[in-house]
C-alpha positions in Angstrom: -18.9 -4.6 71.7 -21.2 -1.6 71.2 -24.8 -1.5 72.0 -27.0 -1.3 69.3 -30.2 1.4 69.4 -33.3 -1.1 68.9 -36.2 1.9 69.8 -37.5 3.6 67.1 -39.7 6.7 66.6 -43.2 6.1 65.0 -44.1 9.3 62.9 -48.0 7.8 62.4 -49.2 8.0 65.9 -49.8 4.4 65.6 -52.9 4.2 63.1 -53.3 2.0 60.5 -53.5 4.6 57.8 -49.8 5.3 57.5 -47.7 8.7 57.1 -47.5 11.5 54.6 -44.5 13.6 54.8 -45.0 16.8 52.8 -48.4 17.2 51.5 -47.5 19.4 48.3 -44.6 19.1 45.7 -43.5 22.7 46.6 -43.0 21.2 50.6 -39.4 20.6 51.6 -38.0 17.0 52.9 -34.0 16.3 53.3 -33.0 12.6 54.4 -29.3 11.6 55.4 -27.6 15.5 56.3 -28.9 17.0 53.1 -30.5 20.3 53.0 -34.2 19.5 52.8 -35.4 20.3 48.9 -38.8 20.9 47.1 -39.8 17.7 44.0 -37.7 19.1 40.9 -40.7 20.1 38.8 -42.0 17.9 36.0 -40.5 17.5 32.6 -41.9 15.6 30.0 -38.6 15.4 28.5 -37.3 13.6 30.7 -39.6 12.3 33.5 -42.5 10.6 30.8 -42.4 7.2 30.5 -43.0 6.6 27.0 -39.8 9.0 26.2 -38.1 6.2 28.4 -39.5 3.4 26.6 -38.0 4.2 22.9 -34.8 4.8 23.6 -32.1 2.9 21.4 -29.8 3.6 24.2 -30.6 0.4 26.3 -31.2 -3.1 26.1 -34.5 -5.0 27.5 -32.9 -5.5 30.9 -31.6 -1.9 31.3 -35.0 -0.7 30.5 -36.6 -3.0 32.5 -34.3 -2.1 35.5 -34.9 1.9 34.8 -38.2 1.4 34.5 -38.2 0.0 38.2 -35.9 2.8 39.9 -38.7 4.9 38.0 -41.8 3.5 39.4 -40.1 3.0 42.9 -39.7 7.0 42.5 -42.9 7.8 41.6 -44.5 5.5 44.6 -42.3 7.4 47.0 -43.6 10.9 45.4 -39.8 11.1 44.6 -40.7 11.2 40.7 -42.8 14.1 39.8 -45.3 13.2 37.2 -47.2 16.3 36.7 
């Protein structure tokens, strides 16, 4: 059976504050092999909420769902919302 890695890296220097990777929207980050990438810039077309919330397009639970994946991304900084 293989041996599984169980050390890990710690990118905060060990405080209590946490990490920020990439300080600015125009900063680069890749994850998984991809070539790192700048935030696609904002949109109101299509990254405001409230365009989100009148669609006819989906039911309570699809919005509610999207709505999530949404909020996720704009807690990771994924989301640009300016």
């Amino acid at each position: 059976m293989a041996t599984i890695q169980t050390t890990y890296e710690s990118i905060t220097n060990n405080t209590v504050d946490g990490a920020i990777i990439c300080s600015g929207a125009t900063k680069k980050i890749g994850f998984y092999g991809k070539v790192p990438v700048a935030q696609r810039a904002y949109s109101s077309a299509v990254h405001a909420t409230s365009a989100l919330a009148t669609s006819a397009s989906f039911g309570a639970t699809q919005l509610a769902a999207l709505q999530e994946i949404q909020s996720t991304l704009i807690g990771l900084g994924i989301w640009a919302t300016v």
